[in-house]
Biopython code that builds the backbone (N, CA, C, O; Angstrom):
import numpy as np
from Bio.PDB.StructureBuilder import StructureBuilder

atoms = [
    (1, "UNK", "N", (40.411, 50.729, 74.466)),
    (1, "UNK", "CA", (39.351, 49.730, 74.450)),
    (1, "UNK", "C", (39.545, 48.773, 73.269)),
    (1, "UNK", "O", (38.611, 48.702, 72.470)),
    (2, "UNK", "N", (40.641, 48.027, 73.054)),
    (2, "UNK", "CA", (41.139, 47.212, 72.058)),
    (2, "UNK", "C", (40.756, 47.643, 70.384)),
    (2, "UNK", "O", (40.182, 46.985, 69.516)),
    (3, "UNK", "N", (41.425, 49.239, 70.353)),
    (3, "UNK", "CA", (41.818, 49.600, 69.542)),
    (3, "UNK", "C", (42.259, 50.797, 69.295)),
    (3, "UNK", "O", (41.961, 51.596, 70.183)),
    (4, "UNK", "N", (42.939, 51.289, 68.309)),
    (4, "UNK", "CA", (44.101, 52.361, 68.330)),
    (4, "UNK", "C", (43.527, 53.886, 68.229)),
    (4, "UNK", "O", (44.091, 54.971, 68.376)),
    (5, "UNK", "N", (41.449, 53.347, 67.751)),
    (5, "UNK", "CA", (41.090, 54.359, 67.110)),
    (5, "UNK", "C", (39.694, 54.195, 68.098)),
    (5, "UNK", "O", (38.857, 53.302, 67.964)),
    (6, "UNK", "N", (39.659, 55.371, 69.205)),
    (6, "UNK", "CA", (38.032, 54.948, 69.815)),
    (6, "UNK", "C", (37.396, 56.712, 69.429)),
    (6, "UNK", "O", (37.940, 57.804, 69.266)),
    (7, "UNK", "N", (35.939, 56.185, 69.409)),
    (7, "UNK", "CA", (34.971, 57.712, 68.952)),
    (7, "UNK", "C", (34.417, 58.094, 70.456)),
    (7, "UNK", "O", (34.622, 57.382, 71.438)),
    (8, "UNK", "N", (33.930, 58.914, 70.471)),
    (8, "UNK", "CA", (33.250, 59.644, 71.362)),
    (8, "UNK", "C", (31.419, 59.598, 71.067)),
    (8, "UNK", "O", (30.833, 60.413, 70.355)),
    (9, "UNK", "N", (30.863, 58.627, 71.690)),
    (9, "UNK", "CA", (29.371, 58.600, 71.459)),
    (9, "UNK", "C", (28.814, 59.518, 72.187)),
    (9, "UNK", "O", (29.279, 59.821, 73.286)),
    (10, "UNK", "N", (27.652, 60.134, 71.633)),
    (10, "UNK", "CA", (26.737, 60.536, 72.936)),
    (10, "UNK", "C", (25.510, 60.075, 72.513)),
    (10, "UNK", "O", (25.088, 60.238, 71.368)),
    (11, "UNK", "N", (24.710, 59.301, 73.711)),
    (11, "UNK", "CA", (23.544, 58.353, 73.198)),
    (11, "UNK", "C", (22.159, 59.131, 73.881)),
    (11, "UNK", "O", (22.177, 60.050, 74.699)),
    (12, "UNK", "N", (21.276, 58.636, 73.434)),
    (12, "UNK", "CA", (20.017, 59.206, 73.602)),
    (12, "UNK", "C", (19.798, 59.948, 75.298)),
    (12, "UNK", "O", (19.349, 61.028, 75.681)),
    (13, "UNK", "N", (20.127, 59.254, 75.704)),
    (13, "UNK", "CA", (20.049, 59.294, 77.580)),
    (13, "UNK", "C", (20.839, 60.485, 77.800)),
    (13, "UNK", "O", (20.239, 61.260, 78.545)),
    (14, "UNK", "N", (21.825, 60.858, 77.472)),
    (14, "UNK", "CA", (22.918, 61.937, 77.200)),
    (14, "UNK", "C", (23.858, 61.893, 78.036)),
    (14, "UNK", "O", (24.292, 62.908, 78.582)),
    (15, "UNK", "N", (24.277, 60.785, 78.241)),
    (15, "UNK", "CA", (25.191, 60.176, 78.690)),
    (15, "UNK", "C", (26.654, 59.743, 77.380)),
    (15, "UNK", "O", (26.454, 59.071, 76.369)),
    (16, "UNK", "N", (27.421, 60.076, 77.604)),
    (16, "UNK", "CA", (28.844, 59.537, 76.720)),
    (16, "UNK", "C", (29.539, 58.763, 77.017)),
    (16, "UNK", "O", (29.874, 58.737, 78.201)),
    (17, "UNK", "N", (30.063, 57.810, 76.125)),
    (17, "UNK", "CA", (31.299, 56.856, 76.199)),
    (17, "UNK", "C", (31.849, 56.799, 75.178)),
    (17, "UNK", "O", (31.294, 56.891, 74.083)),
    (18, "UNK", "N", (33.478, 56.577, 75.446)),
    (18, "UNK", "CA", (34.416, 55.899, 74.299)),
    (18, "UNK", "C", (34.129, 54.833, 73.918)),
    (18, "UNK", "O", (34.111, 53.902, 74.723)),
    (19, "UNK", "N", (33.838, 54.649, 72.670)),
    (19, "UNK", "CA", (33.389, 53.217, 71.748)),
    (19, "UNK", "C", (34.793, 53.390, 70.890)),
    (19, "UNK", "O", (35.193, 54.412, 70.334)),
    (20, "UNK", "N", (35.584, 51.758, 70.960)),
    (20, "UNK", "CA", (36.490, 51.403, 69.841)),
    (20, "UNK", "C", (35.393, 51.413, 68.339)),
    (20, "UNK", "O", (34.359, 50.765, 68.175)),
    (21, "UNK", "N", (36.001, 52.294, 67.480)),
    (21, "UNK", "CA", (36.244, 52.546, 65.902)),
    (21, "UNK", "C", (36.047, 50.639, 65.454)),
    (21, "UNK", "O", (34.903, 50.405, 65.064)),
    (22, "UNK", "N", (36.657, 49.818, 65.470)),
    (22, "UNK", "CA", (36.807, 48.829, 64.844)),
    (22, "UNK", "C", (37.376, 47.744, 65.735)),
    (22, "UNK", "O", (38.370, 47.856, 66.452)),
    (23, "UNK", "N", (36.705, 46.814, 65.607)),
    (23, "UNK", "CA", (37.545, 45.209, 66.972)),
    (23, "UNK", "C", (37.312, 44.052, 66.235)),
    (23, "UNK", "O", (36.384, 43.844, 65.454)),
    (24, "UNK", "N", (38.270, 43.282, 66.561)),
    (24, "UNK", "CA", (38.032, 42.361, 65.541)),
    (24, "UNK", "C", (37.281, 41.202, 65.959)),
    (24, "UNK", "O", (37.525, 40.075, 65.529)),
    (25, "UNK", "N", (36.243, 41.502, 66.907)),
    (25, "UNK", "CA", (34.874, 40.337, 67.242)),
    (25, "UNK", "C", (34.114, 41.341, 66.599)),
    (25, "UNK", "O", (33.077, 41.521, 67.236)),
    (26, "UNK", "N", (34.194, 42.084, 65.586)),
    (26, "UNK", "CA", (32.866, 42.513, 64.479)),
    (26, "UNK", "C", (32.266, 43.614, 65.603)),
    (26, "UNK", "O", (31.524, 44.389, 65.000)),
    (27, "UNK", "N", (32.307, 43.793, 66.386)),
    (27, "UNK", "CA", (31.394, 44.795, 67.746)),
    (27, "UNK", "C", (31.889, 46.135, 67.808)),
    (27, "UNK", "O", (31.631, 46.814, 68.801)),
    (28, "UNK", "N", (32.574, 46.602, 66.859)),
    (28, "UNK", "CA", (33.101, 47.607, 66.725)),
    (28, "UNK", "C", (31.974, 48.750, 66.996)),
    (28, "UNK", "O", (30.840, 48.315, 67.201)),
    (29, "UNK", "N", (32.132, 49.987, 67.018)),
    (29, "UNK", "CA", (31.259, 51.120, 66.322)),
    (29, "UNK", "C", (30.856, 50.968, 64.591)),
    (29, "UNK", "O", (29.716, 50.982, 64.128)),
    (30, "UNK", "N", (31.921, 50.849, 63.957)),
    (30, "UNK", "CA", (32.014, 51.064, 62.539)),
    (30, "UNK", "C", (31.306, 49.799, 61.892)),
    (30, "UNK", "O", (30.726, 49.842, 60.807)),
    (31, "UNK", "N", (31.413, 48.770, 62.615)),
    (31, "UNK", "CA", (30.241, 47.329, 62.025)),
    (31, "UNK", "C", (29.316, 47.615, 62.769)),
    (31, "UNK", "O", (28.571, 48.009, 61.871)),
    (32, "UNK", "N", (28.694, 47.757, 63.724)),
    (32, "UNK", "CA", (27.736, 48.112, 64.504)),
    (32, "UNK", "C", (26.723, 49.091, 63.293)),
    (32, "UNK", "O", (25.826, 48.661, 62.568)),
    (33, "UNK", "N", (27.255, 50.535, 63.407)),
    (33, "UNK", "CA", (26.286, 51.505, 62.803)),
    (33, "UNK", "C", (27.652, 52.143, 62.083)),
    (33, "UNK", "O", (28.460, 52.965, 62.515)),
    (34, "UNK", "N", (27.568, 51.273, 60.528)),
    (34, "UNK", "CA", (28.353, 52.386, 59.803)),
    (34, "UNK", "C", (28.127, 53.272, 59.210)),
    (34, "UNK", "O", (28.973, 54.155, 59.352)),
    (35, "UNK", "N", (26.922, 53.626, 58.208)),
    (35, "UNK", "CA", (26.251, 54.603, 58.377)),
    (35, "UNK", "C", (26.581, 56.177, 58.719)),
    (35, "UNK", "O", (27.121, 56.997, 57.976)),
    (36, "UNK", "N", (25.921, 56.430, 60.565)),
    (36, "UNK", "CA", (26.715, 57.014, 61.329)),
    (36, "UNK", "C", (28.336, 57.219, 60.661)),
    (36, "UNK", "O", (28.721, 57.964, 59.760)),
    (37, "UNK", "N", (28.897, 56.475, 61.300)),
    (37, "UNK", "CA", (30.559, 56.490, 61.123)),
    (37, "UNK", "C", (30.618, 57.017, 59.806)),
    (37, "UNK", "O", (31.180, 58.072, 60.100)),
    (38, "UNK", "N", (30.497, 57.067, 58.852)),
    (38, "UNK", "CA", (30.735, 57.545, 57.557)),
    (38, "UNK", "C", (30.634, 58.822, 57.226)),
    (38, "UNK", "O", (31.381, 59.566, 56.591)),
    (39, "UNK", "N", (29.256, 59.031, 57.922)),
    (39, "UNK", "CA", (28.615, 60.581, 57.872)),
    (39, "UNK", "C", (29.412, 61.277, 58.397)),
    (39, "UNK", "O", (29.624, 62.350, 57.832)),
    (40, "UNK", "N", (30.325, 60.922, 59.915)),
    (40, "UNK", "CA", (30.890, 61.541, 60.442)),
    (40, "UNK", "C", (32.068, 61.854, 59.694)),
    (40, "UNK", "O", (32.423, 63.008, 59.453)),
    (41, "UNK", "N", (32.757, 60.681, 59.278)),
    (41, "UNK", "CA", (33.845, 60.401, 59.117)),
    (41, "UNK", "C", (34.169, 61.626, 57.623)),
    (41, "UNK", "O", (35.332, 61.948, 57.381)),
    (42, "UNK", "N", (33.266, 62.053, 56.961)),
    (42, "UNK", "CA", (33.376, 62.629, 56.069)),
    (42, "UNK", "C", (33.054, 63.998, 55.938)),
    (42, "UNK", "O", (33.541, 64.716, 55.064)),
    (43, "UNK", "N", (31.679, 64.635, 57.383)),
    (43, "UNK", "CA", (32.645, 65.626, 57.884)),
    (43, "UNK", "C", (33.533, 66.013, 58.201)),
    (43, "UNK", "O", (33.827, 67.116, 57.740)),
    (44, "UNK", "N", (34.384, 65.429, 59.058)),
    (44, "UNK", "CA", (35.544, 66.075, 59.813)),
    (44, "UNK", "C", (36.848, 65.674, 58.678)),
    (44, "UNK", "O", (38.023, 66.005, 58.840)),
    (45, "UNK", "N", (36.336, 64.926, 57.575)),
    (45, "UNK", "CA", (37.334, 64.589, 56.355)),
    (45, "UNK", "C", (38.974, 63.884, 57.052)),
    (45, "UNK", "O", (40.161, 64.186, 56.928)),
    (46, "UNK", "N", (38.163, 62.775, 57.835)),
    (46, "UNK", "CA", (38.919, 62.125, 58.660)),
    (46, "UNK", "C", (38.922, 60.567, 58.004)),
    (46, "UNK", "O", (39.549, 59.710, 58.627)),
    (47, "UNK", "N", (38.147, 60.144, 56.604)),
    (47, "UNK", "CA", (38.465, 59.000, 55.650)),
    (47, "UNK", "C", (40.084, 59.009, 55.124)),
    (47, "UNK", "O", (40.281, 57.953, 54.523)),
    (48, "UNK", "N", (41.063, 59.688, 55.147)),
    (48, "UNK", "CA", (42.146, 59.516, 54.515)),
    (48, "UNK", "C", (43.017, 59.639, 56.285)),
    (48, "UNK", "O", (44.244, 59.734, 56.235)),
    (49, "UNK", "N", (42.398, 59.630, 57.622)),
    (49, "UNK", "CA", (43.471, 59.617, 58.625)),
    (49, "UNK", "C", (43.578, 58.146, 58.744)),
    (49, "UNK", "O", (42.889, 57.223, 58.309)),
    (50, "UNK", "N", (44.864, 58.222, 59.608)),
    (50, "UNK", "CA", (44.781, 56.665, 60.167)),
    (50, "UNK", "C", (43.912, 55.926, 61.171)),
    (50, "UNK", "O", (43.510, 56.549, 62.153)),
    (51, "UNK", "N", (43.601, 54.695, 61.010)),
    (51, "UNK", "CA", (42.669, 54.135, 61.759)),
    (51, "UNK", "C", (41.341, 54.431, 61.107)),
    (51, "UNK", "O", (40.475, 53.590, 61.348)),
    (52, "UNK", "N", (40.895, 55.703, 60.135)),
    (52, "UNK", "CA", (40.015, 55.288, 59.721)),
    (52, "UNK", "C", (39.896, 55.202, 58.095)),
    (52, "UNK", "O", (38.930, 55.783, 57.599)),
    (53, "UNK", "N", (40.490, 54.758, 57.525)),
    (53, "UNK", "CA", (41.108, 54.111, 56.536)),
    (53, "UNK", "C", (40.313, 53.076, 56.427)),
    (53, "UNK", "O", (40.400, 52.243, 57.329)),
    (54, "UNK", "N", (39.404, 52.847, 55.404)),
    (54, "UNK", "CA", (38.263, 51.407, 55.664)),
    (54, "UNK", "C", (37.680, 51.864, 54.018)),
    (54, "UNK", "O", (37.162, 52.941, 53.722)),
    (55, "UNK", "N", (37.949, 50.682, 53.089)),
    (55, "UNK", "CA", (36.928, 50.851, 52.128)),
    (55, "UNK", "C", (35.372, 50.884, 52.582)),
    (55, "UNK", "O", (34.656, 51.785, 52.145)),
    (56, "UNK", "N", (35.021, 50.222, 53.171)),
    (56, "UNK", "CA", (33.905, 50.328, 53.650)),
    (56, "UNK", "C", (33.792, 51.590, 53.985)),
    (56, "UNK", "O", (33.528, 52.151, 52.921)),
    (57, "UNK", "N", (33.828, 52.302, 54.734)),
    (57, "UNK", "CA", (33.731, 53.898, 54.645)),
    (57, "UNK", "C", (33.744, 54.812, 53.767)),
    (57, "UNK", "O", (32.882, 55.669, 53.573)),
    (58, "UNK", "N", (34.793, 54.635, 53.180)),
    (58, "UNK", "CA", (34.435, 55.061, 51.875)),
    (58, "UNK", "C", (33.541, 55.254, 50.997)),
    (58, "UNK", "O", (33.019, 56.246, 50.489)),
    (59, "UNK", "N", (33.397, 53.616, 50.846)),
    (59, "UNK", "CA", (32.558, 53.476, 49.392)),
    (59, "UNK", "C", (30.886, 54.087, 50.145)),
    (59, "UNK", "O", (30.048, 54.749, 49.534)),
    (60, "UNK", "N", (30.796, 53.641, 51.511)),
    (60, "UNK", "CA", (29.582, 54.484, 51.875)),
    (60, "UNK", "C", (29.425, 56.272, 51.821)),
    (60, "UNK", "O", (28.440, 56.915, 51.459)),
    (61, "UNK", "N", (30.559, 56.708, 52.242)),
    (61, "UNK", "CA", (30.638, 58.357, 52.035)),
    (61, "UNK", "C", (30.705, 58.983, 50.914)),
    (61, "UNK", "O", (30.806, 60.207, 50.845)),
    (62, "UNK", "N", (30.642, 58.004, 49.655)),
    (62, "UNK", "CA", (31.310, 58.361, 47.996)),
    (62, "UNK", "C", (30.025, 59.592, 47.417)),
    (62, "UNK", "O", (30.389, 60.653, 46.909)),
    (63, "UNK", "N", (28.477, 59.231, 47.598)),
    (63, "UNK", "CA", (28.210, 60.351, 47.673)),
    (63, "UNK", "C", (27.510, 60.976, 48.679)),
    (63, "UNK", "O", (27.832, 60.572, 49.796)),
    (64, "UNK", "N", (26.509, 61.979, 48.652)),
    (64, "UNK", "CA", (25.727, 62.681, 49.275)),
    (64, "UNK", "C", (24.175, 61.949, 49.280)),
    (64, "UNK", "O", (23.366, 62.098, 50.195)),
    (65, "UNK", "N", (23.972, 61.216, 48.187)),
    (65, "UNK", "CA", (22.704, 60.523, 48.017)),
    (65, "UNK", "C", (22.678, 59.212, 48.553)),
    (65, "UNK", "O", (21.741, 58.665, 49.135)),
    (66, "UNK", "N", (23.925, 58.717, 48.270)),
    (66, "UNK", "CA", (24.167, 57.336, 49.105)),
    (66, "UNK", "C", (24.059, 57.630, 50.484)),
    (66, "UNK", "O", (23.565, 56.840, 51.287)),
    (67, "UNK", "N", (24.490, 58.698, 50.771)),
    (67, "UNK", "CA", (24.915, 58.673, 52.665)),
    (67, "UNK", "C", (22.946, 58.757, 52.828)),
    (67, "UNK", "O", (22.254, 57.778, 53.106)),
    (68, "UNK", "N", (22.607, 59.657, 52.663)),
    (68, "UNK", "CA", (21.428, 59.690, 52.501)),
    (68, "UNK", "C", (19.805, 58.824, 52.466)),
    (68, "UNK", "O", (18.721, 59.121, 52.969)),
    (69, "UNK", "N", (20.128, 57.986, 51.865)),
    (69, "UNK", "CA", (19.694, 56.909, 51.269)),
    (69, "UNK", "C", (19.949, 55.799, 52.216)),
    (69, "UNK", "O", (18.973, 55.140, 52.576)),
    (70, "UNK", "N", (21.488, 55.410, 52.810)),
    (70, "UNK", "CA", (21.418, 54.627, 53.838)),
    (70, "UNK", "C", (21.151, 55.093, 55.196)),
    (70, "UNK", "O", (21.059, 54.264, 56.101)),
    (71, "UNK", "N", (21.008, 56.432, 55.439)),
    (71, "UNK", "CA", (20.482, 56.721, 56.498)),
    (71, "UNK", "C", (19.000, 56.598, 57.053)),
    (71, "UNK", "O", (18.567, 56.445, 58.195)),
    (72, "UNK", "N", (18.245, 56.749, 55.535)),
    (72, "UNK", "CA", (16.901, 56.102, 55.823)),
    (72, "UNK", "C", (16.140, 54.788, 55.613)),
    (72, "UNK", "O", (14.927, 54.578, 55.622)),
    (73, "UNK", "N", (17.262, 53.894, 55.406)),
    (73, "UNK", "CA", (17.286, 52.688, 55.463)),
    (73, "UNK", "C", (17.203, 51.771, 56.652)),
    (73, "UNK", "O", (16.499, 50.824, 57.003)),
    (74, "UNK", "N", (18.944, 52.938, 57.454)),
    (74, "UNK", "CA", (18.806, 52.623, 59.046)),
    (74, "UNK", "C", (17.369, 52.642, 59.666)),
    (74, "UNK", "O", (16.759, 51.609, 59.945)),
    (75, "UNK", "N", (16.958, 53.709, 59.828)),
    (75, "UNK", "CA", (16.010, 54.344, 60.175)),
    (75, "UNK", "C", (14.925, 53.569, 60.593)),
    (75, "UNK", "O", (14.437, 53.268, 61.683)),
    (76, "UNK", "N", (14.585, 53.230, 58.920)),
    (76, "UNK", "CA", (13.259, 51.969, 58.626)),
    (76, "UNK", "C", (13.509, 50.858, 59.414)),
    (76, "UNK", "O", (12.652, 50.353, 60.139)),
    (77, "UNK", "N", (14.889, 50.368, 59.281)),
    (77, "UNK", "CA", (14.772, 49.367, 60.174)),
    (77, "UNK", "C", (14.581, 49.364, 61.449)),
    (77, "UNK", "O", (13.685, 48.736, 62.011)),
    (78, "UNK", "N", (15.250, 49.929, 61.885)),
    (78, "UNK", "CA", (15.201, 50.435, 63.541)),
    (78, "UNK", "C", (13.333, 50.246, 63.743)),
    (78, "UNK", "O", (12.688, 49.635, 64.595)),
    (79, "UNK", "N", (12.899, 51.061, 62.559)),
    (79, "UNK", "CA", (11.241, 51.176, 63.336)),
    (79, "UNK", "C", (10.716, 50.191, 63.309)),
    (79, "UNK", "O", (9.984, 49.795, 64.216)),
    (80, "UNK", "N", (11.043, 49.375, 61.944)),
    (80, "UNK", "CA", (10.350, 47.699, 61.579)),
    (80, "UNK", "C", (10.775, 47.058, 62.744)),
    (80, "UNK", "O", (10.366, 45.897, 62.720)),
    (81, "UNK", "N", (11.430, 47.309, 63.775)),
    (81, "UNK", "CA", (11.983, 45.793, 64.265)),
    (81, "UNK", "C", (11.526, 45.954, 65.773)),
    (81, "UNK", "O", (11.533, 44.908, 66.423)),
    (82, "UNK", "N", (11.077, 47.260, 66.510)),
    (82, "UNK", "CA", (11.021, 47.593, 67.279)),
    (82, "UNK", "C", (9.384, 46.598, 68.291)),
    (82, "UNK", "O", (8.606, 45.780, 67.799)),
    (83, "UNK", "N", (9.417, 47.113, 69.664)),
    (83, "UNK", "CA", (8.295, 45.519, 70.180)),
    (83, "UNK", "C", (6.885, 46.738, 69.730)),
    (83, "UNK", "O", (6.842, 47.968, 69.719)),
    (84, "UNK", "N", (6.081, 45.890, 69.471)),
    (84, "UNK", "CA", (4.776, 46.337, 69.333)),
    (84, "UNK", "C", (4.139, 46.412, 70.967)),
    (84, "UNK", "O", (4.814, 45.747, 71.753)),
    (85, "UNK", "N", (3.017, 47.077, 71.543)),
    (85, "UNK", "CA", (2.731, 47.533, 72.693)),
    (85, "UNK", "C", (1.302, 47.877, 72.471)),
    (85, "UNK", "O", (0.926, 48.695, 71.631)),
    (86, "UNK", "N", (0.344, 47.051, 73.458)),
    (86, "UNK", "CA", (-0.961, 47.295, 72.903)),
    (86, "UNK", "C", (-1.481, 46.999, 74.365)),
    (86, "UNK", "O", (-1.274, 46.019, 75.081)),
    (87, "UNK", "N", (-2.045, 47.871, 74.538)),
    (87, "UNK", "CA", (-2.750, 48.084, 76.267)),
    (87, "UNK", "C", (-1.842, 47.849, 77.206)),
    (87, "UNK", "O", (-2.123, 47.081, 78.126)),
    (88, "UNK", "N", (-0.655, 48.441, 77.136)),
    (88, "UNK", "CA", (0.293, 48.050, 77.933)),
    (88, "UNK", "C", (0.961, 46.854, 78.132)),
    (88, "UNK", "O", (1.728, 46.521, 79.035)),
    (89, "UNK", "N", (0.440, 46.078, 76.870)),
    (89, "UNK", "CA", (1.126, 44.608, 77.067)),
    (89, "UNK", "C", (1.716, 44.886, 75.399)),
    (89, "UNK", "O", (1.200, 45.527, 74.484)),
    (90, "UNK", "N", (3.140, 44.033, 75.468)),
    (90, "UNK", "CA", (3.657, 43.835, 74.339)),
    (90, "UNK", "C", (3.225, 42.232, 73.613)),
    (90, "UNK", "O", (3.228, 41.077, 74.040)),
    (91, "UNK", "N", (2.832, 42.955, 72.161)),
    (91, "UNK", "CA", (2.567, 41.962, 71.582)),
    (91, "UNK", "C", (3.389, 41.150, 70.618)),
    (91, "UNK", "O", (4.213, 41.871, 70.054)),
    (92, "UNK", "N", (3.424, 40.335, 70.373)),
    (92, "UNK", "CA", (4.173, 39.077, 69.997)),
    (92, "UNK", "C", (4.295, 39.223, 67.740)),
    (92, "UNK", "O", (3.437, 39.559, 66.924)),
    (93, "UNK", "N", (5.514, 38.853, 67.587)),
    (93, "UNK", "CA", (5.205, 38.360, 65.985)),
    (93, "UNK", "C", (5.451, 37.060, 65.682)),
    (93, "UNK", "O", (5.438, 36.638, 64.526)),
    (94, "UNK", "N", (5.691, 36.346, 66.711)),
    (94, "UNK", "CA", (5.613, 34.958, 66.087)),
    (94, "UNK", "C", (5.262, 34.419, 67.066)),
    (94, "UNK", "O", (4.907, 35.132, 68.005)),
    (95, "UNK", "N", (5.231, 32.782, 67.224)),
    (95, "UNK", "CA", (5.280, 32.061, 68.183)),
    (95, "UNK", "C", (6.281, 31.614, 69.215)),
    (95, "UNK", "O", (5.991, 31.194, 70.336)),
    (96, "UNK", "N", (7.317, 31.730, 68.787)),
    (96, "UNK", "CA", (9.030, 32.001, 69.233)),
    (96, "UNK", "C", (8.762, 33.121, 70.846)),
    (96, "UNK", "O", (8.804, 32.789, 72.030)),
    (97, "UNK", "N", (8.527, 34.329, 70.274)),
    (97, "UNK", "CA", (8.484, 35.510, 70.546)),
    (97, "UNK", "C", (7.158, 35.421, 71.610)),
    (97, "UNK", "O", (7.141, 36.152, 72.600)),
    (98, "UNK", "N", (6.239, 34.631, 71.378)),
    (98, "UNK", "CA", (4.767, 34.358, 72.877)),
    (98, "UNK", "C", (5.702, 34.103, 73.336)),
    (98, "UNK", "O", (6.296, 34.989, 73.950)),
    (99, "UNK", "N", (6.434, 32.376, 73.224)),
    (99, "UNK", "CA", (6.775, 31.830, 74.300)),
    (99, "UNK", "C", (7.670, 32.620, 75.451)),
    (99, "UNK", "O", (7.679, 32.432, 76.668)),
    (100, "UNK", "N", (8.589, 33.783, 74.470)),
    (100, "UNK", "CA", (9.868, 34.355, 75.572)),
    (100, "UNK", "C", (8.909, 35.370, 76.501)),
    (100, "UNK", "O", (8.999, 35.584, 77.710)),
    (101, "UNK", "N", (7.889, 35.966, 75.456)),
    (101, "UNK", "CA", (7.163, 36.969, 76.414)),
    (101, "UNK", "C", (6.260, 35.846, 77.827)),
    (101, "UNK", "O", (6.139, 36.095, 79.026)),
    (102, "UNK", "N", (5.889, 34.914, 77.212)),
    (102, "UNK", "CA", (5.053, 34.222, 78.563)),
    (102, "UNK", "C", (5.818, 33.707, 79.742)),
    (102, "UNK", "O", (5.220, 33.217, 80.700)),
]
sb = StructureBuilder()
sb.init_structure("model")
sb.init_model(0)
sb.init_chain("A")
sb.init_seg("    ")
for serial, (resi, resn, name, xyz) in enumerate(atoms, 1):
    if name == "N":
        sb.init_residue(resn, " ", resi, " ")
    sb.init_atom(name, np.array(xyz, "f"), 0.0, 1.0, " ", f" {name:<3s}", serial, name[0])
structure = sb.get_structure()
């Protein structure tokens, strides 16, 4: 999948697919949710294999508090950004956001 290095997801639905590691339109796994990738990547002590060789990985896996720390960062965001839902209708945060819902 246009690259040398693909992961094995399994997503909420529990359904799996091969996701390319890294592509160079940025859509990778590893720009997507690096995070993830790091955590992993530093279990299986797979930062020094090939293909996943990435300062960026690194410098995120360097410690235990960092991995940590950006995991509940992810997190927050994910919840901040998510649609609000109020009597079964989703509600709006801007005016942008009426118009697409109307």
């Amino acid at each position: 999948m246009q690259c040398s290095v693909n992961v094995l997801i399994e997503w909420e639905s529990g359904e799996t697919s091969w996701q390319p590691l890294h592509r160079k339109d940025k859509k990778g796994t590893c720009n997507c949710d690096p995070v993830t990738v790091a955590i992993y990547a530093r279990e299986n002590n797979l930062l020094e294999a090939k293909g996943w060789k990435s300062p960026r990985l690194k410098k995120l896996a360097k410690t235990q508090k960092r991995i940590l720390r950006h995991a509940k960062q992810a997190k927050l965001h994910s919840f901040r950004t998510k649609p609000i839902y109020m009597y079964g209708f989703e509600v709006p945060c801007n005016h942008e956001q009426a118009m697409a819902i109307d």
